[in-house]
C-alpha positions as protocol buffer text, in pm:
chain_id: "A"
residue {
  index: 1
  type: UNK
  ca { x: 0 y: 0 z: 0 }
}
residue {
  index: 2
  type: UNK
  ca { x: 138 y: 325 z: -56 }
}
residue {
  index: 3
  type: UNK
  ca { x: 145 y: 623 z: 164 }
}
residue {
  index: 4
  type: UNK
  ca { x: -109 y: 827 z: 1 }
}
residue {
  index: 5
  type: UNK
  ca { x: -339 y: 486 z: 27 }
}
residue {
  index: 6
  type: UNK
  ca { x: -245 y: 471 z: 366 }
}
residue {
  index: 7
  type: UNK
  ca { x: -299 y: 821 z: 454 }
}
residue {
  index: 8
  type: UNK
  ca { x: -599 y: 915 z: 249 }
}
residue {
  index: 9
  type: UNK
  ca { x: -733 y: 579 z: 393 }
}
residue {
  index: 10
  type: UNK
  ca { x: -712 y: 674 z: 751 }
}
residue {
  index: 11
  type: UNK
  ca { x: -894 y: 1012 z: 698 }
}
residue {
  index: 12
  type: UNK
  ca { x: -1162 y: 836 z: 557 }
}
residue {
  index: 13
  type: UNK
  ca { x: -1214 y: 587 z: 871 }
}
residue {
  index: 14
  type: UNK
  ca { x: -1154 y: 895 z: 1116 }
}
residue {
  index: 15
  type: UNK
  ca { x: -1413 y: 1046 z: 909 }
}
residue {
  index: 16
  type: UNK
  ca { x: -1617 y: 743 z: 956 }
}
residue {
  index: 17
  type: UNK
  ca { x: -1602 y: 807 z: 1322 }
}
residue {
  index: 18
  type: UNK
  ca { x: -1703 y: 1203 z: 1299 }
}
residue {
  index: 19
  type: UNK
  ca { x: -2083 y: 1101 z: 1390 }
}
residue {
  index: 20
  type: UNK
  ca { x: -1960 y: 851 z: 1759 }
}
residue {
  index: 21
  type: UNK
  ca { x: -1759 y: 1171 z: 1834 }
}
residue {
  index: 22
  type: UNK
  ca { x: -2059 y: 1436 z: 1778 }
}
residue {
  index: 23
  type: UNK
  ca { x: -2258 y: 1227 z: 1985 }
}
residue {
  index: 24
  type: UNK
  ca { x: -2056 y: 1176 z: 2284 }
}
residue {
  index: 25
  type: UNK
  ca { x: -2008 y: 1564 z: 2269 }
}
residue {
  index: 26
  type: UNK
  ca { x: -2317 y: 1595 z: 2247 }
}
residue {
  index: 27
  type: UNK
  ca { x: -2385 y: 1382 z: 2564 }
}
residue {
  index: 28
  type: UNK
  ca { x: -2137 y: 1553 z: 2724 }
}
residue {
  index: 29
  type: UNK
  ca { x: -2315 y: 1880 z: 2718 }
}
residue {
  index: 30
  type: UNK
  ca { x: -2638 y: 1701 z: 2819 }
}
residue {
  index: 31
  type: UNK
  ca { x: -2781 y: 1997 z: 3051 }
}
residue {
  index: 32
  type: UNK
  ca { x: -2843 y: 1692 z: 3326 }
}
residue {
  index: 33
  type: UNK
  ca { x: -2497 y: 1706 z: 3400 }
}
residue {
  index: 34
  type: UNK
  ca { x: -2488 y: 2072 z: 3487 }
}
residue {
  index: 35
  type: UNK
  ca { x: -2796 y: 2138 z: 3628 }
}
residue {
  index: 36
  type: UNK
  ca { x: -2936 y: 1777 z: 3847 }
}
residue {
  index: 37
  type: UNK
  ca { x: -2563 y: 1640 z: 3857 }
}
residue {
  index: 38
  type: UNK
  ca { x: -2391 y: 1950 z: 3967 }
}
residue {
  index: 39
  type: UNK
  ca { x: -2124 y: 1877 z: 3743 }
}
residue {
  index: 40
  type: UNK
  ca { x: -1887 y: 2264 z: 3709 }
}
residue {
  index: 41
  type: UNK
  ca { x: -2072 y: 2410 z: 3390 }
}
residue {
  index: 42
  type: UNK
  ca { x: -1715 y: 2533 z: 3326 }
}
residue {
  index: 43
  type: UNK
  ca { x: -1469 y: 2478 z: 3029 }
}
residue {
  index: 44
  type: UNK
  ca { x: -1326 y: 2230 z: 3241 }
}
residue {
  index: 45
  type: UNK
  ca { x: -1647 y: 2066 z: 3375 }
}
residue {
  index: 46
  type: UNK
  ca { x: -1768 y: 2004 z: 3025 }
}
residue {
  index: 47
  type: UNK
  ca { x: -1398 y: 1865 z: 2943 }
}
residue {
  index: 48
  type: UNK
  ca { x: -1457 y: 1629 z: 3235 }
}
residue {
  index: 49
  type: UNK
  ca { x: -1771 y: 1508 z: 3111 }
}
residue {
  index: 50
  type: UNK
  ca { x: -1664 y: 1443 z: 2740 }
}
residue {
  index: 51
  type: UNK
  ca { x: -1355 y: 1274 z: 2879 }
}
residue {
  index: 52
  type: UNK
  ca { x: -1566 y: 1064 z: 3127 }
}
residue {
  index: 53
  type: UNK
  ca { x: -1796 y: 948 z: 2833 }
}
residue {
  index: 54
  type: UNK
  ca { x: -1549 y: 947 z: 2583 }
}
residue {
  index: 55
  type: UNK
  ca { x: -1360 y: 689 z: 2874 }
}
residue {
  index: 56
  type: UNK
  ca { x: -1687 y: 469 z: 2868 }
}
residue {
  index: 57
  type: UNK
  ca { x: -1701 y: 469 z: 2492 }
}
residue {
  index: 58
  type: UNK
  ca { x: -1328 y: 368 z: 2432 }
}
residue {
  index: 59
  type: UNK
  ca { x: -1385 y: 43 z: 2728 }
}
residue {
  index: 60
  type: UNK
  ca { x: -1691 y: -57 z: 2528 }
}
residue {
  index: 61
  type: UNK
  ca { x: -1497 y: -70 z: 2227 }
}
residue {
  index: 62
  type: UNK
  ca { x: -1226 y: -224 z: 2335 }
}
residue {
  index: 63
  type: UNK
  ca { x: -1428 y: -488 z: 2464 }
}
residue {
  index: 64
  type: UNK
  ca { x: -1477 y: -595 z: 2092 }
}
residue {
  index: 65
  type: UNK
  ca { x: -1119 y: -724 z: 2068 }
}
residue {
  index: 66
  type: UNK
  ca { x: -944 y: -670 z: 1739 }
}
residue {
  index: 67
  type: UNK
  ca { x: -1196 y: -546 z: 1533 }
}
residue {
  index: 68
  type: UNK
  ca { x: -1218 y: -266 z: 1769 }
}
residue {
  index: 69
  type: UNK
  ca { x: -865 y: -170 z: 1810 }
}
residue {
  index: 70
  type: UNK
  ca { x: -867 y: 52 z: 1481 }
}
residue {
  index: 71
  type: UNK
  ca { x: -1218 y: 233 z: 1576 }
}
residue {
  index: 72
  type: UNK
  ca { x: -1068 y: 298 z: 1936 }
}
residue {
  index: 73
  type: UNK
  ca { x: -678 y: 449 z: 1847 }
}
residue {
  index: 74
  type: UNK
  ca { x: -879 y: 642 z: 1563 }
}
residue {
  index: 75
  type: UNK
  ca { x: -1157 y: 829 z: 1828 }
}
residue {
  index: 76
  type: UNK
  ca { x: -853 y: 895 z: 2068 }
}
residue {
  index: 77
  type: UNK
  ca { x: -698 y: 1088 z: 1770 }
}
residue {
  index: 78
  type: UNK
  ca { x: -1004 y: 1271 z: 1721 }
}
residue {
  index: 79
  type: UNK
  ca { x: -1052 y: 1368 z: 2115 }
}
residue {
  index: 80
  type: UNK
  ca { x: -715 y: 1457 z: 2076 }
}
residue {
  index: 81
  type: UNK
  ca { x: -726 y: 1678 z: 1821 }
}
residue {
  index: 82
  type: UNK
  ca { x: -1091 y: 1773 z: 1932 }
}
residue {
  index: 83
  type: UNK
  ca { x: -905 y: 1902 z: 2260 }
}
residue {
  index: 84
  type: UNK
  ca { x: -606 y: 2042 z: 2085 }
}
residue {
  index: 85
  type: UNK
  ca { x: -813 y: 2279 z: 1855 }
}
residue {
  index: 86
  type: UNK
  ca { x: -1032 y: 2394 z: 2172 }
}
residue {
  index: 87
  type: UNK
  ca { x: -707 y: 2480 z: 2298 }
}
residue {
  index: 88
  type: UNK
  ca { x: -595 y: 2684 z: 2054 }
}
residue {
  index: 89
  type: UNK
  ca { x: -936 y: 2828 z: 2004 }
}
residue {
  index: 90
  type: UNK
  ca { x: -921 y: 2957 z: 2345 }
}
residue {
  index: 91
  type: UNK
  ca { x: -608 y: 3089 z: 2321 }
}
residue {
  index: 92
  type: UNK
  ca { x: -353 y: 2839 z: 2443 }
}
residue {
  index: 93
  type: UNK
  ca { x: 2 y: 2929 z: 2300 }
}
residue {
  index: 94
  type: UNK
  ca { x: 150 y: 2681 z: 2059 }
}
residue {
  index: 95
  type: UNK
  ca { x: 445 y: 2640 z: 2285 }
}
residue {
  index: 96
  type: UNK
  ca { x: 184 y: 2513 z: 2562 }
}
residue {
  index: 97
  type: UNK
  ca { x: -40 y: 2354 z: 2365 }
}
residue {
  index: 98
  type: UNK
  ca { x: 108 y: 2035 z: 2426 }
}
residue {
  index: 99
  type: UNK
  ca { x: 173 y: 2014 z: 2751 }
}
residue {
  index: 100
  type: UNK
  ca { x: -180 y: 2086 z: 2804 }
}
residue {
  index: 101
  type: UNK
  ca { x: -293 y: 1761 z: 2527 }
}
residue {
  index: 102
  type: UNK
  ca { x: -69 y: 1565 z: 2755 }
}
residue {
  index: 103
  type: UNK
  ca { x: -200 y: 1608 z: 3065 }
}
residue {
  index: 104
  type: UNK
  ca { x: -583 y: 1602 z: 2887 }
}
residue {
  index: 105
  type: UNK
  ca { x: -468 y: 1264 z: 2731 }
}
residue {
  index: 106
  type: UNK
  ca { x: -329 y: 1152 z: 3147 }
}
residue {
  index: 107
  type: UNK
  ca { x: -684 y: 1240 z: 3162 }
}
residue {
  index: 108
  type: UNK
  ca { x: -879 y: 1060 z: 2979 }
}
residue {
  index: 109
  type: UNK
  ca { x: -651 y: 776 z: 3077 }
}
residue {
  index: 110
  type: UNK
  ca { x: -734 y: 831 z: 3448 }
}
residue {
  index: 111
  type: UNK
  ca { x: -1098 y: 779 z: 3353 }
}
residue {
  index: 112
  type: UNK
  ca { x: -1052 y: 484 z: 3163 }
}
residue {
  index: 113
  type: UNK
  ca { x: -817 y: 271 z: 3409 }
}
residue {
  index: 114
  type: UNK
  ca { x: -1074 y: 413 z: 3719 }
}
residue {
  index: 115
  type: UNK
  ca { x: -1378 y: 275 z: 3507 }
}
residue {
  index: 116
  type: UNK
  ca { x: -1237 y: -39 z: 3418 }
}
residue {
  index: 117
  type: UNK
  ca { x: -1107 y: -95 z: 3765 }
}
residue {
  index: 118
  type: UNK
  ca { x: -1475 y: -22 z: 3864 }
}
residue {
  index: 119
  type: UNK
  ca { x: -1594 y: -242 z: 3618 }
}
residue {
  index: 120
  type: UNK
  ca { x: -1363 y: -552 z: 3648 }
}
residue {
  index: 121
  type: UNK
  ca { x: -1436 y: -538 z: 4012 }
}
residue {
  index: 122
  type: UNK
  ca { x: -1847 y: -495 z: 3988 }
}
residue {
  index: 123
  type: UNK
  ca { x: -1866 y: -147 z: 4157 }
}
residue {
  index: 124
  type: UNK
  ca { x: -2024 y: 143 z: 4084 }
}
residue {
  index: 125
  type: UNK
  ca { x: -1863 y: 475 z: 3939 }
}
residue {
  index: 126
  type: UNK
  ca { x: -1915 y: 689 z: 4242 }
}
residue {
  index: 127
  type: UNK
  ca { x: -1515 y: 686 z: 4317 }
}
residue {
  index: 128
  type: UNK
  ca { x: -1380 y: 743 z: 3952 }
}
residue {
  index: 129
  type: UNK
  ca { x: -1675 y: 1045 z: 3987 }
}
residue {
  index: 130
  type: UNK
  ca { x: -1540 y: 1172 z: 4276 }
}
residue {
  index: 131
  type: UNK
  ca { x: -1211 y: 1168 z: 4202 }
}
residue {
  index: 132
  type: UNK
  ca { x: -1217 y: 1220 z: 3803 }
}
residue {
  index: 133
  type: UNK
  ca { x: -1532 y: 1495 z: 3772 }
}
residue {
  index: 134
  type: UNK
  ca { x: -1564 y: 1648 z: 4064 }
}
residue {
  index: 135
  type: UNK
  ca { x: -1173 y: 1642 z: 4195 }
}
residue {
  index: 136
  type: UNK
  ca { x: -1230 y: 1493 z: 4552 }
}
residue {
  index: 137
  type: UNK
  ca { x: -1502 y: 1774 z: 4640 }
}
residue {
  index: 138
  type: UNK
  ca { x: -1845 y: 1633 z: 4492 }
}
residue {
  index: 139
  type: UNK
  ca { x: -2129 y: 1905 z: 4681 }
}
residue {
  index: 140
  type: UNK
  ca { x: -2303 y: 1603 z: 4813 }
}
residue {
  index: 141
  type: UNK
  ca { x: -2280 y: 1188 z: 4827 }
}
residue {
  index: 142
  type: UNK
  ca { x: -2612 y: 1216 z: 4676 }
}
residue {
  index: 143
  type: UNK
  ca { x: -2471 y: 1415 z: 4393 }
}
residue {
  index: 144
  type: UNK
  ca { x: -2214 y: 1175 z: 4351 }
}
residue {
  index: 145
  type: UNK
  ca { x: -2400 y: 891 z: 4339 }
}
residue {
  index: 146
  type: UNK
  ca { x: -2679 y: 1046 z: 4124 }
}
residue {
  index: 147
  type: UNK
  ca { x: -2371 y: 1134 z: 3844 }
}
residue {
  index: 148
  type: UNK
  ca { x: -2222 y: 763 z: 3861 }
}
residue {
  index: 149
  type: UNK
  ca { x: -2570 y: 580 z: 3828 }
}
residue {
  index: 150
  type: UNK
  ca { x: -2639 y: 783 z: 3521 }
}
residue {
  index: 151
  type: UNK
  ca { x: -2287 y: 721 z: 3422 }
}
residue {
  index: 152
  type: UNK
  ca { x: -2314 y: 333 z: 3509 }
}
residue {
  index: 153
  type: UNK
  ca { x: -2675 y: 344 z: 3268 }
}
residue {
  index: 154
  type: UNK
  ca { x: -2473 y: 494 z: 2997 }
}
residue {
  index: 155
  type: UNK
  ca { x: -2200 y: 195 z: 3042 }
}
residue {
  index: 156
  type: UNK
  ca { x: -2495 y: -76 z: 3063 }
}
residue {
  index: 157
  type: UNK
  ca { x: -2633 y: 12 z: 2720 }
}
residue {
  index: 158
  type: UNK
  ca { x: -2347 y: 81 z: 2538 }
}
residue {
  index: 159
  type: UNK
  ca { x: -2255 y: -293 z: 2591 }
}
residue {
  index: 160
  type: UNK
  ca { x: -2671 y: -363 z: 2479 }
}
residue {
  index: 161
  type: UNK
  ca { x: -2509 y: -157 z: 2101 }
}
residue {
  index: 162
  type: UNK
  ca { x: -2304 y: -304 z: 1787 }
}
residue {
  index: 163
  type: UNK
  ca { x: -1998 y: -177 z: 1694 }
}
residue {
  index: 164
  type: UNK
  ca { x: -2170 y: -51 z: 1379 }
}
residue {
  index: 165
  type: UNK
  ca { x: -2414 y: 150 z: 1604 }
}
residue {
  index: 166
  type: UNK
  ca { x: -2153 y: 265 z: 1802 }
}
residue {
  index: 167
  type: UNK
  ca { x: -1940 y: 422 z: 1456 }
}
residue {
  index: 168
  type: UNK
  ca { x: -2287 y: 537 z: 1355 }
}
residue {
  index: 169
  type: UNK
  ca { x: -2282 y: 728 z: 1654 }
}
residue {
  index: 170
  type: UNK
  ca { x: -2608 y: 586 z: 1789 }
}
residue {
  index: 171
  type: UNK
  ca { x: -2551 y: 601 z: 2148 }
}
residue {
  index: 172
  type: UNK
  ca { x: -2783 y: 553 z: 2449 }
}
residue {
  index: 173
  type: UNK
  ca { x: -2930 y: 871 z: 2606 }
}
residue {
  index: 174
  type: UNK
  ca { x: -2656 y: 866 z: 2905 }
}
């Protein structure tokens, strides 16, 4: 295969995964969060959120084996450059720009190694929450627990979707 083939190739199946993106951003912004999950409605609040969805996304994926391994490095390349771009858009310096990705990208791989911890051991998502959305300070248990059961819903029907639904970006209402 040549390198154009190979590159022109990979835009097309990041392209192909434009629509799971959208609608994990969208979910992300899902006014619940903000206003009955007292989730920061703050640039980094709604970074949390996408990240914690994005986390939940990725482990469903994964759990497909090989056939999801492309689908999965290719919507980490678009958070990335999702979150790179918002930088910039904002105003972040080129010089910092990347120190910034890196610790977004720690991020993200916070959430997914607390979720899959959470998962592999049958718990709920109220400690990843704590730790990963609200930062050790959640305004109430209740609050905490309300954002992890809607988080843990999310998880259960993802694993209910296809990988097709998933690239079509058909998620569950989280």
């Amino acid at each position: 295969m040549s390198l154009l083939q190979r590159i022109f190739g990979e835009t097309r199946q990041r392209a192909a995964l434009d629509p799971l993106y959208r609608a994990i951003v969208a979910a992300g912004r899902d006014p619940w969060w903000y206003r009955h999950g007292a989730v920061p409605d703050t640039l980094d609040g709604r970074f949390d959120m996408v990240a914690a969805l994005t986390a939940l996304v990725l482990l469903r994926i994964e759990a497909e084996g090989d056939p999801g391994h492309q689908p999965a490095l290719l919507l980490t390349e678009i958070f990335i450059d999702d979150m790179d771009g918002t930088l910039r858009q904002i105003g972040i310096g080129d010089y910092v720009v990347s120190k910034h990705v890196g610790r977004m990208m720690g991020a993200l791989g916070g959430r997914l190694g607390a979720f899959r911890t959470a998962d592999e051991a049958g718990e709920s998502y109220e400690a990843a929450v704590c730790r990963n959305i609200f930062h050790e300070a959640p305004p109430t248990d209740e609050v905490a627990r309300r954002v992890s059961d809607r988080l843990g819903s999310f998880a259960a029907a993802l694993k209910r979707l296809t990988l097709a639904d998933l690239v079509a970006g058909r998620l569950p209402t989280p």
